[in-house]
N, C-alpha and C positions, 0 to 999 in steps of 0.2 A: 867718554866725551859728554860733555854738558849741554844741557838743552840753552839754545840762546836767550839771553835777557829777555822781557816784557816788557813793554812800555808803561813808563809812569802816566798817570792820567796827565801830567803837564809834557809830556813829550821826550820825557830824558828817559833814557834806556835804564834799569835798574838792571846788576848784578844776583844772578840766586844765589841766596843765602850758601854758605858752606856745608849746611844739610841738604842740599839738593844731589849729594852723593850718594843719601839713603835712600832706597827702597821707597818708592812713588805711594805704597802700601805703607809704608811708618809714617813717612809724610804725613797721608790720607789721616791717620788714627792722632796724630798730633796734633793739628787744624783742626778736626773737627775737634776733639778735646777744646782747644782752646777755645772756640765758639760757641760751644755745648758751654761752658761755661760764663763766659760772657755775657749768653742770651738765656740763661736758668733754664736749660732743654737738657734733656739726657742726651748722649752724645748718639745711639742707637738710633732716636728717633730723626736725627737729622740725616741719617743714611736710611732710613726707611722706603720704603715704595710708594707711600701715598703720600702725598701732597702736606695734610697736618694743615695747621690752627695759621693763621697767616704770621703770627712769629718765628713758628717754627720756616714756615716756606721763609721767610727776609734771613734767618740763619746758616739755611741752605746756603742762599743762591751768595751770601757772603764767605761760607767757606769753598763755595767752587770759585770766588771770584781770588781768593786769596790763594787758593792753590793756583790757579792760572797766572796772577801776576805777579806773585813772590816768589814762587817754585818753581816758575815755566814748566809747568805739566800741559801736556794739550788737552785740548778739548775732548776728545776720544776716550784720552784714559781717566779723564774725572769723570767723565761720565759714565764708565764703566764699573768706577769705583761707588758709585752712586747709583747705577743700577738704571741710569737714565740716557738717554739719545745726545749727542756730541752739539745738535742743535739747542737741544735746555740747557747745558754748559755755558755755549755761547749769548745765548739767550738773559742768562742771568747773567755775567758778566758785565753784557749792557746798562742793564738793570740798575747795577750797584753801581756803575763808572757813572752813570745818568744821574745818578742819586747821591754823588759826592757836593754835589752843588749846596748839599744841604750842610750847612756847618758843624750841627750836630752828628748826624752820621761819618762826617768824613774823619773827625776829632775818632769818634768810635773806633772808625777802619785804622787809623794811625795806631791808635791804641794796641789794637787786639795786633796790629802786624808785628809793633814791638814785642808783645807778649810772646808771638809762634817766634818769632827768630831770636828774641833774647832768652827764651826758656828751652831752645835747640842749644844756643851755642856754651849756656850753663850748664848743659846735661852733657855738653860732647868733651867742656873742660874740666868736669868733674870725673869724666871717665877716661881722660886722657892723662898721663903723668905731664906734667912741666918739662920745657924742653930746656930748662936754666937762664940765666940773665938775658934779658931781650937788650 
């Protein structure tokens, strides 16, 4: 069973990705991958324990925001996976939805969602045989 959609900052329910069948832990190491690179941070330090340089915090709190609303992970288990209270979860979440207003961030968030979900569904078709003419 799948966790339910997340709401899009404009209101329309989004569907999780078709890796939302993996392991909440592949996820985790994917995302932050993808951010880790996005924001020139080592991917380590963005699951770190301490807070970091305020780049690194705006990478964080971007990839708990993209595991909560692309992946419907709760709040609990990212924060768990992060080493942090289900309140910072939700915390940043706000944060980043609050800060889509901004056109250059929000262009970013687009960005990097394409990246985690089209570089999920490249990895799952390259490891999948073809199932013959569509």
């Amino acid at each position: 069973m799948h966790p339910s959609p997340s709401p899009n900052p404009d209101g329309r329910r989004r569907r999780p990705p078709e890796s939302s069948s993996q392991e909440p832990e592949q996820v985790f190491r994917h995302v932050i991958g993808c951010v880790a690179r996005d924001f020139g941070v080592a991917a380590e330090i963005l699951a770190a324990p301490t807070r970091g340089a305020p780049r690194v915090a705006l990478a964080r709190q971007v990839a708990m925001y993209l595991l909560r609303v692309d992946y419907a992970l709760s709040c609990e288990i990212i924060g768990r996976m992060f080493g942090r209270d289900r309140t910072t979860v939700s915390h940043a979440c706000r944060v980043i939805e609050d800060s889509r207003d901004d056109i250059w961030l929000d262009c970013r968030l687009a960005a990097l969602e394409l990246a985690c979900n089209g570089n999920t569904a490249s990895k799952r078709s390259l490891s999948q045989p073809s199932r013959g003419s569509r």
